[in-house]
C-alpha positions as CSV (number, residue, x, y, z in Angstrom):
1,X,142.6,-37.5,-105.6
2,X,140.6,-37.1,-102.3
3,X,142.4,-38.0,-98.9
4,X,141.4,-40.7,-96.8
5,X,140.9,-40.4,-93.4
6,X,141.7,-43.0,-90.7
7,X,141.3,-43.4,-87.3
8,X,144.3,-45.1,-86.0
9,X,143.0,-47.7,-83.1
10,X,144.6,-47.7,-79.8
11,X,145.6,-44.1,-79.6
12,X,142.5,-42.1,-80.1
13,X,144.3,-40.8,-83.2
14,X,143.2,-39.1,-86.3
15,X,144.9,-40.1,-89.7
16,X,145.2,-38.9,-92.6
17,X,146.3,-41.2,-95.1
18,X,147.6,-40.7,-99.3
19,X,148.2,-44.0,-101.1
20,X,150.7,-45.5,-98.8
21,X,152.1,-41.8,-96.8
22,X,150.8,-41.5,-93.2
23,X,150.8,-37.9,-91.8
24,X,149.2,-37.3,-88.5
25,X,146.6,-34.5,-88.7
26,X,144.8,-34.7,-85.5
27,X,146.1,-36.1,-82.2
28,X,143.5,-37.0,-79.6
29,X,144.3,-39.2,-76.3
30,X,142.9,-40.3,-73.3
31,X,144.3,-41.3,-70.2
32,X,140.7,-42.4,-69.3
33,X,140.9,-45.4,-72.6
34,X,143.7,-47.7,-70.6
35,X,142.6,-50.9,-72.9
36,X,141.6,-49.3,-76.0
37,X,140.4,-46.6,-77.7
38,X,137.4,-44.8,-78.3
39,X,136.4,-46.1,-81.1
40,X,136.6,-49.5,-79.7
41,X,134.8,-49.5,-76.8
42,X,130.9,-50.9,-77.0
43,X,128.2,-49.4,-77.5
44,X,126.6,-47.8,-74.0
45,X,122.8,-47.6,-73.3
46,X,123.0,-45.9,-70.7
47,X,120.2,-47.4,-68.7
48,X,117.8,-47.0,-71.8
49,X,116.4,-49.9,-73.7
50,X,116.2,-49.1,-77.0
51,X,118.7,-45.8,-77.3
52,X,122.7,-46.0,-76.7
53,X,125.2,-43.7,-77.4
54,X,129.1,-45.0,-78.9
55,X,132.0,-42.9,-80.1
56,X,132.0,-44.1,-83.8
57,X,135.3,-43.4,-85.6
58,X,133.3,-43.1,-89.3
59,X,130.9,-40.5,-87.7
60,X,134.3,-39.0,-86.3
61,X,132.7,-38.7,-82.9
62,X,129.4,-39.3,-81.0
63,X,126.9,-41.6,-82.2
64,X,123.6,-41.5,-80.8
65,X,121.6,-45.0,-81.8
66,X,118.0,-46.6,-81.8
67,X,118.6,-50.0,-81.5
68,X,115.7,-51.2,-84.5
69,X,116.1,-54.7,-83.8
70,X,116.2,-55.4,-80.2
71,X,114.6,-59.3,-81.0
72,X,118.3,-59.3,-82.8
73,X,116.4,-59.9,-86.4
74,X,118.9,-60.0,-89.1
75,X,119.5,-61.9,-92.6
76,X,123.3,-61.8,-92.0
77,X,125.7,-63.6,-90.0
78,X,128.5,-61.6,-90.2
79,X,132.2,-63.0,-89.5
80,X,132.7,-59.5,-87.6
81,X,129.4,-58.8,-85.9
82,X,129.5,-57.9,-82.2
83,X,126.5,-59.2,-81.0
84,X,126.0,-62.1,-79.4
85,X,123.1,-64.1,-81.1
86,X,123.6,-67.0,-78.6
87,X,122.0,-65.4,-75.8
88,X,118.6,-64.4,-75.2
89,X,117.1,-60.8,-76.2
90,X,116.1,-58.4,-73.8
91,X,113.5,-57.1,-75.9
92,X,111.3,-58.8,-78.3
93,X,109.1,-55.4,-79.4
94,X,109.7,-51.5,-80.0
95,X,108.0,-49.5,-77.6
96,X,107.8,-46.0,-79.9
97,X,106.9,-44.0,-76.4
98,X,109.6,-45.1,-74.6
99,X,112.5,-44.7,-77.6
100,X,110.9,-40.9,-78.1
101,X,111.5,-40.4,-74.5
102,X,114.7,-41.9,-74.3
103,X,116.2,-40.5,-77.6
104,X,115.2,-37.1,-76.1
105,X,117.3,-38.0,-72.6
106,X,120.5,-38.7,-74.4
107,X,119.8,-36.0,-76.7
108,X,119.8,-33.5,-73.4
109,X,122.5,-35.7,-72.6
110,X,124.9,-34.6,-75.0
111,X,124.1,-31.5,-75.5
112,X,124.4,-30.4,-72.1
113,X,127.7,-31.9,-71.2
114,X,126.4,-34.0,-68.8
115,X,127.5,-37.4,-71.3
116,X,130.8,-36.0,-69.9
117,X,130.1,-37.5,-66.4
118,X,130.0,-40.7,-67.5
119,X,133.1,-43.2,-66.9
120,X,133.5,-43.8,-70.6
121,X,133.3,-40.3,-71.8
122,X,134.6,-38.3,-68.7
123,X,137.8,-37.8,-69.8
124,X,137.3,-37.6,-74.0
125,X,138.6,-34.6,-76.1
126,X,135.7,-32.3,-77.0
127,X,135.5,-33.0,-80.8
128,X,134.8,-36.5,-80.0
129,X,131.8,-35.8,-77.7
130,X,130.1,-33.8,-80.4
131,X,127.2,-35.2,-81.8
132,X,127.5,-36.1,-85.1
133,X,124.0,-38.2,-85.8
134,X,121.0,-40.3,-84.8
135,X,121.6,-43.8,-86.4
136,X,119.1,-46.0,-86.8
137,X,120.7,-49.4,-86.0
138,X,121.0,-51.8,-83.6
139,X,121.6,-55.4,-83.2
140,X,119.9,-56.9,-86.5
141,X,118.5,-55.1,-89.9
142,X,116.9,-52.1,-89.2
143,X,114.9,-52.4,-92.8
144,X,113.5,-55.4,-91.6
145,X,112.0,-53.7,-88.4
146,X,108.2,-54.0,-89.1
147,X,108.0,-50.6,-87.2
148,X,110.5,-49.0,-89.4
149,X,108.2,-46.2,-90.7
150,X,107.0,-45.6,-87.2
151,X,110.6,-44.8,-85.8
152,X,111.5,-42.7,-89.2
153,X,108.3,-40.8,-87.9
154,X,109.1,-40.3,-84.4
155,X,112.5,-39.2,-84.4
156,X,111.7,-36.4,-87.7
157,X,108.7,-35.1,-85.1
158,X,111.5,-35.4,-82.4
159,X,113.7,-33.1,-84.7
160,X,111.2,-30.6,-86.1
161,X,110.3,-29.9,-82.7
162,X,113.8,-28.0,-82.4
163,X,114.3,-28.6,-79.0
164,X,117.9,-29.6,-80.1
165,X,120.0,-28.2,-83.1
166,X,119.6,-29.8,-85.9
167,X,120.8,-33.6,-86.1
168,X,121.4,-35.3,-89.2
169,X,119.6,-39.2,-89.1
170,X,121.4,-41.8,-90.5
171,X,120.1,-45.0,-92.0
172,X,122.8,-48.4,-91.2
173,X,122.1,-51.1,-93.6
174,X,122.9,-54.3,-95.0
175,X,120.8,-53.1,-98.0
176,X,118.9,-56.2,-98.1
177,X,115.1,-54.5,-96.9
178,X,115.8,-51.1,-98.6
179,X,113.5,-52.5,-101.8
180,X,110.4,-52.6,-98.9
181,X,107.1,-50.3,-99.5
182,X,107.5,-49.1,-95.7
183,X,111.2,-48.5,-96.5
184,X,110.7,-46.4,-99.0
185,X,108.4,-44.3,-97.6
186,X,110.3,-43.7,-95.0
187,X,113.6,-42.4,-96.6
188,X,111.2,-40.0,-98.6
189,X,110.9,-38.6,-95.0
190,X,114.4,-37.6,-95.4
191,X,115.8,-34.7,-95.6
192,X,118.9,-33.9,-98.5
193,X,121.5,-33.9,-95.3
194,X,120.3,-37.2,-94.0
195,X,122.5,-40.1,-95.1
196,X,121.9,-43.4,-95.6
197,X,125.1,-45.9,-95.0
198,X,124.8,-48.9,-97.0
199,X,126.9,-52.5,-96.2
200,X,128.6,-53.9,-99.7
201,X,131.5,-56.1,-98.6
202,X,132.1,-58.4,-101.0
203,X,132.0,-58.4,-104.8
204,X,131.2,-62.1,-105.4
205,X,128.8,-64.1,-104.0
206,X,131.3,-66.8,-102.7
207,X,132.9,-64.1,-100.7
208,X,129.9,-62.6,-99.4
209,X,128.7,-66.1,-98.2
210,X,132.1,-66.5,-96.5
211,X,132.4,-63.2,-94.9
212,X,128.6,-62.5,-93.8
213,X,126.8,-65.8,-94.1
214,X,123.5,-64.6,-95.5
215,X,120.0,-66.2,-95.0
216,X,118.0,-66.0,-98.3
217,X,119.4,-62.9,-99.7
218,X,121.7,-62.6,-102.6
219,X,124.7,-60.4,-103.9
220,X,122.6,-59.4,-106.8
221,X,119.9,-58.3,-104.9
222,X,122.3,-56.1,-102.5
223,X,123.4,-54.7,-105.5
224,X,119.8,-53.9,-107.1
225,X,118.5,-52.5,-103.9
226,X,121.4,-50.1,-103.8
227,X,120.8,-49.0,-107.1
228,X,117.5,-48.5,-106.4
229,X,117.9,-45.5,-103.5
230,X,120.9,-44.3,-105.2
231,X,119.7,-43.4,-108.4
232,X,116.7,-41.0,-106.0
233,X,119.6,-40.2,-103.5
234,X,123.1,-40.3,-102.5
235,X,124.2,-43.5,-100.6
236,X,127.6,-44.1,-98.7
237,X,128.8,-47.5,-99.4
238,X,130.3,-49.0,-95.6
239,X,132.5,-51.9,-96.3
240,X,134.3,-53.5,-93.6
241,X,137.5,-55.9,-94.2
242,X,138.3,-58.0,-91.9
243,X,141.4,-60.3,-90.8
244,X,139.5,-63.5,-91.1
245,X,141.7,-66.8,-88.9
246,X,145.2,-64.3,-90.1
247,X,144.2,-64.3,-93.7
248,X,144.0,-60.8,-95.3
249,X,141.4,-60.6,-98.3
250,X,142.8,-61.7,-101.4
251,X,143.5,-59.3,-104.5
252,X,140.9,-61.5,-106.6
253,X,138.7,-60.8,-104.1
254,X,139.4,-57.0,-103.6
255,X,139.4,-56.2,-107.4
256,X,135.9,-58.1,-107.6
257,X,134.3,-56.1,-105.3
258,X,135.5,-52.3,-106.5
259,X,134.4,-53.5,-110.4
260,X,130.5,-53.7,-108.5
261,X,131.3,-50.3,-107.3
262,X,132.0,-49.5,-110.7
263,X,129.6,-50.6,-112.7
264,X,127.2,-49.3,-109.4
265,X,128.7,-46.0,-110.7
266,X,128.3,-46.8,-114.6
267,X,124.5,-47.4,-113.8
268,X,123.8,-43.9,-112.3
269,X,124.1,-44.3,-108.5
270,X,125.8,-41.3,-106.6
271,X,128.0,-42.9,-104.3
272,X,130.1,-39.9,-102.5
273,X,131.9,-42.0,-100.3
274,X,133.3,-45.9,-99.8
275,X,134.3,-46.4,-96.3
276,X,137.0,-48.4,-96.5
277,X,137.4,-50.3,-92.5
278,X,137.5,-53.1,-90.4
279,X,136.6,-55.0,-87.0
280,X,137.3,-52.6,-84.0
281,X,135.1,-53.9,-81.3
282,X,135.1,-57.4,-79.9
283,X,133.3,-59.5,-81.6
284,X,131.1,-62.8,-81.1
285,X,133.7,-64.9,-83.0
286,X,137.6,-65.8,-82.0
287,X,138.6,-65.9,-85.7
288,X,137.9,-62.2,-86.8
289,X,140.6,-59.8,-86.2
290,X,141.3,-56.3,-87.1
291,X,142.8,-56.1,-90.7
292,X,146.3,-53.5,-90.6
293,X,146.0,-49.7,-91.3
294,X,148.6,-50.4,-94.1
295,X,146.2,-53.9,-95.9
296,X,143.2,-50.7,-95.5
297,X,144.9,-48.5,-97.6
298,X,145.9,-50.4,-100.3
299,X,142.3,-51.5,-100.6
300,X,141.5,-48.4,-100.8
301,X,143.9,-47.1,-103.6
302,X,142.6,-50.2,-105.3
303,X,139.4,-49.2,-104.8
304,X,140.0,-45.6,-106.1
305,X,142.0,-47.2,-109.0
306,X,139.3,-49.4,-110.6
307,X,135.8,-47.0,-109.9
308,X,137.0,-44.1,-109.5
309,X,135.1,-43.5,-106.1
310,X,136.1,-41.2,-103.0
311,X,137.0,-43.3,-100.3
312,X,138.2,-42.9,-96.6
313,X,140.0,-45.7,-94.2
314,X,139.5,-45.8,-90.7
């Protein structure tokens, strides 16, 4: 059975985790994260509009992001989201010039050691200022970005320039867009070590509806589009569980969801990995909460149990 890997908030710690046995395998603090960790603190843009840069705990270390969806466009509502949909957006349009040239400052960024001047990374372990990938993200659906196949574009002519070593691009999804033409086309522009990161949080629609409110866009049709990509290409599935007004998820609710990754499975779609997490930034709502390391696991040996899928907790 595969390990699970979880990063243990508060401490900057690494986990590694086996059913219900907890054995440190990594220790990594900072007297520089005085009110959280790492993993926790928000995403920095570092004077750029559209590019930012967080520590993410499931890339195990630097994140570098385009932000797809500036205008905040997104068919979910989620219980856990961190942006603040109340207040206005900044920025109503991608600019394509101005993310190339930003995505290539933080890129210099990083890779020179100057992200280490920074008051939020200044005093971080090495391992979790190594780059790990360019996400394409942001504050809404990146699939529903009517410029998606422009980004895909300029940040694969970013990379085959080779200015930088090689970074691996990572599509962030609800799943809900990935069925789109311009979509498409633009994860054919991947290469076999990009990754896309696909959202499946619920396993009913009841539960979806409670835990990420969507607007015109069904379970089954999560479900169909993942299918979709994965029977061309591998697809992580990123499910997030959180503590919703002190109520943990129930078992019903747990087993429903890993019999979609199942039957997912059944219908041919490589699925490497289920990450298995929950809240860790603030979010726009009082009710959602981090869900315990311990509640993680056993969704995850639940979750191993009933599909038979690698997963990892963090």
């Amino acid at each position: 059975m595969r390990e699970a890997r979880a990063a243990k908030l508060g401490h900057c710690r690494l986990v590694t985790t086996v059913g219900d046995m907890h054995k440190p395998k990594q220790t990594l603090e900072s007297s520089a994260i005085l009110s959280g960790s790492a993993f926790g603190c928000p995403r920095q843009f570092l004077g750029n509009r559209f590019v930012y840069a967080v520590i993410s705990s499931r890339a195990r270390g630097l994140s570098i992001g385009v932000n797809m969806n500036p205008d905040k466009l997104c068919n979910f509502d989620c219980e856990y989201c961190e942006v603040n949909r109340i207040a206005p957006s900044l920025e109503k349009d991608l600019d394509l010039a101005v993310i190339t040239e930003e995505l290539q400052r933080t890129l210099e960024l990083a890779h020179s050691g100057e992200l280490k001047r920074i008051h939020y990374y200044r005093h971080l372990p090495p391992d979790l200022l190594q780059l790990r990938h360019v996400a394409l993200s942001g504050d809404g659906e990146p699939t529903l970005c009517h410029q998606f196949l422009d980004v895909v574009r300029e940040v694969i002519h970013l990379r085959a320039l080779s200015h930088f070593p090689f970074f691996k691009i990572v599509l962030i999804t609800n799943a809900a867009g990935l069925d789109a033409p311009q979509v498409l086309e633009g994860l054919n522009l991947f290469t076999h070590k990009d990754e896309i990161w696909a959202k499946l949080d619920a396993g009913s629609q009841q539960h979806m509806d409670s835990v990420n409110h969507p607007r015109g866009c069904k379970l089954e049709k999560i479900l169909e589009n993942i299918l979709l990509v994965a029977r061309q290409r591998p697809v992580i599935i990123q499910s997030l569980f959180p503590l919703l007004h002190d109520e943990e998820p129930a078992a019903e609710d747990i087993d429903q969801y890993a019999m979609r990754l199942r039957h997912l499975k059944k219908a041919g779609a490589q699925i490497p990995l289920v990450q298995i997490y929950s809240a860790t930034r603030p979010t726009a709502r009082s009710g959602c909460r981090h869900l315990p390391l311990k509640a993680l696991s056993l969704i995850a040996r639940r979750v191993r149990e009933i599909s038979g899928l690698a997963t990892e907790v963090f």
